[in-house]
C-alpha positions, 0 to 999 in steps of 0.5 A: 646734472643737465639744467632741462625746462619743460613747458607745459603751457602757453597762451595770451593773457588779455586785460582783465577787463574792457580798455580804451581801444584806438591809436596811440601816437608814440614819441619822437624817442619811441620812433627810433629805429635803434629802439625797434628791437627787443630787450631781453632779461632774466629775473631770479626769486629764491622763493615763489608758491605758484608762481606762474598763476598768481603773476599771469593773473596779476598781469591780466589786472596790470594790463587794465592800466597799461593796456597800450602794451596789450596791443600791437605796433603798427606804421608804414614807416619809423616815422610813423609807428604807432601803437593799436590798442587792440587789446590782443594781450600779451604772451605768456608761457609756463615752465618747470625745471629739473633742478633747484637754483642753488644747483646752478647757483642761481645763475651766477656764472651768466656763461653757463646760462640756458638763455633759450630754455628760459625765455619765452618761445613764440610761434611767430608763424601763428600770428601776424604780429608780435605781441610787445611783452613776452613772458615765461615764468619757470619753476625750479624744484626749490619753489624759487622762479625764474621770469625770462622777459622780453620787452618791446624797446619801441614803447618803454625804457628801463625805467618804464619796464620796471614801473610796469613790472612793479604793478604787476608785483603790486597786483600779485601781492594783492593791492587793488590798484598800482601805486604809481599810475600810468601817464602816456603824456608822449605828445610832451616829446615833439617831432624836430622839426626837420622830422616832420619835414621829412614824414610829410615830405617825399619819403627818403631812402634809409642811408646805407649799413655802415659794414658790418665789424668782423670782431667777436666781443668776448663775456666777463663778469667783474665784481667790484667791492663797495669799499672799494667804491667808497675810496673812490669817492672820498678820493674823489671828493677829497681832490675835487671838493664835489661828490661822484657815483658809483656809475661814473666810477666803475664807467671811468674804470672800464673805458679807461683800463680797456683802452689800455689794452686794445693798443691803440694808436695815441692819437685814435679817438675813443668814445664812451656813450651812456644813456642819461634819464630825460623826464626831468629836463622837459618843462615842465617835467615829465610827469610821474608815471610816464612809461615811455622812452625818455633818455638822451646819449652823453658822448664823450670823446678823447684821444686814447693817449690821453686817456691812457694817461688820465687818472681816474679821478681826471676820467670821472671829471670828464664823464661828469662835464660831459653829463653837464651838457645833458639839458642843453643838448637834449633841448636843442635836439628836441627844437631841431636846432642840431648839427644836420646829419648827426645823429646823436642817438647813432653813434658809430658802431665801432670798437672804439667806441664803448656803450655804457647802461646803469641797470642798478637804479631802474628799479628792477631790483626792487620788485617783489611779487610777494615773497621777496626781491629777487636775487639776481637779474641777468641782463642778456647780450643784445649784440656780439660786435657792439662793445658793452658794459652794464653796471648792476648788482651781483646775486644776493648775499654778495654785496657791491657793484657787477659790471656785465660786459662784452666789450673786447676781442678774446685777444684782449679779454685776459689784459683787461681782466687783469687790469680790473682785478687790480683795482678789486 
């Protein structure tokens, strides 16, 4: 049977109550022009009795305390966005469907996914600018859910999507109030200097788009046992005398084996690029609570003959010397004192090039709304020529590690699922 969603309501959902109205300066890291997009994602609860009512109303009570995401962007520029706290609310749309979650087993085969039926449709000609989060709540015939998510990068990270979320769960099981309350604290990251030279300045005309890849990334999904992962790490710590974790296992496993099979020439440059936490490297920290963008990109780079020719172990030392440096790069970064004209946070969009996101300790996992975590959660692919792989979790009752990944050509999709099958 054909999956089919009906959706029999739409609207916005505005605070609760009255909020702070004004402007809001967003961060150094909020302002990049890679985050002005959109993430989008599916979350899968096996069980929920009206659901769409008692999260939108549980979301009308978070966006008391999380009101800057009821509003809307607004700037000229990049460099001068900022958010209008307007209280213009955020979009909300319910949904059922014709089938139970067991029927398309709870989306684990994330080719089969209907992504367009299940998030949220928008009618952008309605209004003049789009609201920051968009959410469609869809009920099966199981009484299980679906929530399909679309967040604004520009004003939270991972982490910040999923504390937001985790309020609205905490409102929805009726706490009066969150657990973790909401910083702002984005003053903490300041402009570089050569930043704010360039916004007072004459403006600047954007460089030009590096041409676009004519490669189409292929989608594959590798489940990866825990006692598999666990022999890593005592092979690791055996050899090495220091522990490691599951993302720099399974990170080294995928940028080793695919450069295997792309064929590169032995002495092509290969990166593998992973977004590391930030609240902790500011002094002093970030406070608990902050909901903003707060990463920085590890870099690696070696020639693909020698990592062809590396052992995991030796590939899981490189990822971890590199994640090392994060304090001192990300605090020279942040005074200004970096190399003109690199742009950490572009790396060059290549095929040699391989982005790697842990999505397993955002926290996104953890959110119950009241009737239980949620069984799966489906990232959605942003781009179909940016090679990429997440490191999740497979559906419930299935244990261990799910790496997500589109990260090569179909000629090159049959080798390296070869190659991975033989370390599962």
């Amino acid at each position: 049977m054909a999956l089919s969603v009906i959706r029999s309501a739409r609207g916005i959902v505005r605070p609760s109550e009255a909020t702070p109205s004004g402007t809001l300066d967003l961060s150094v890291i909020d302002r990049l022009p890679v985050l002005r997009c959109n993430v989008r994602t599916l979350h899968v609860f096996g069980h929920g009795v009206e659901a769409a009512k008692v999260i939108k109303e549980a979301l009308s009570k978070a966006l008391v305390h999380y009101y800057p995401l009821a509003g809307r962007l607004k700037g000229r520029s990049q460099s001068e966005l900022q958010i209008e706290c307007s209280a213009e609310g955020v979009w909300f749309v319910e949904a059922s469907a014709n089938c139970s979650l067991d029927t398309v087993k709870y989306f684990d085969d994330v080719l089969l996914v209907p992504y367009d039926e299940l998030l949220p449709d928008y009618p952008s000609e309605s209004y003049a600018i789009d609201p920051l989060v968009l959410m469609q709540v869809t009920r099966f015939t199981c009484d299980g859910f679906v929530i399909g998510l679309i967040f604004c990068h520009s004003i939270c990270d991972g982490l910040g999507a999923a504390q937001f979320l985790n309020a609205v769960s905490e409102f929805a099981r009726g706490l009066p109030h969150p657990s973790i309350m909401p910083v702002w604290h984005r003053e903490a990251l300041p402009s570089p200097p050569q930043q704010l030279a360039g916004v007072i300045g004459e403006p600047k005309l954007p460089p030009p788009l590096p041409p676009m890849p004519d490669y189409q990334l292929e989608h594959a999904s590798i489940d990866i046992s825990l006692d598999r992962i666990n022999e890593f790490k005592s092979e690791f710590l055996e050899l090495t005398g220091r522990p490691c974790s599951t993302f720099e296992i399974v990170a080294a496993m995928i940028w080793s084996h695919r450069t295997r099979v792309i064929n590169l020439d032995k002495d092509t440059d290969v990166k593998l690029v992973f977004f590391a936490n930030g609240r902790q490297i500011p002094q002093p920290p970030l406070p608990e609570g902050f909901y903003g963008n707060c990463f920085f990109p590890v870099t690696v780079t070696v020639s693909s003959g020698t990592l062809v020719q590396a052992s995991n172990v030796e590939v899981v030392k490189l990822i971890q010397d590199a994640k090392a440096k994060l304090p001192i790069e990300f605090a020279t970064w942040i005074k200004g004192d970096g190399v003109d004209g690199v742009d950490p946070f572009a790396p060059p969009l290549i095929y040699t090039t391989l982005f790697i996101s842990e999505w397993g300790h955002l926290g996104f996992n953890q959110i119950d709304y009241g009737w239980g975590t949620p069984v799966h959660i489906v990232p959605i692919q942003g781009s179909a020529i940016i090679p990429v792989g997440i490191v999740g979790s497979p559906p419930t009752p299935k244990k261990g590690v799910r790496l997500m990944t589109w990260c090569v050509e179909g000629a090159h999709l049959s080798a390296l699922l070869d190659q991975m099958m033989n370390l599962t």
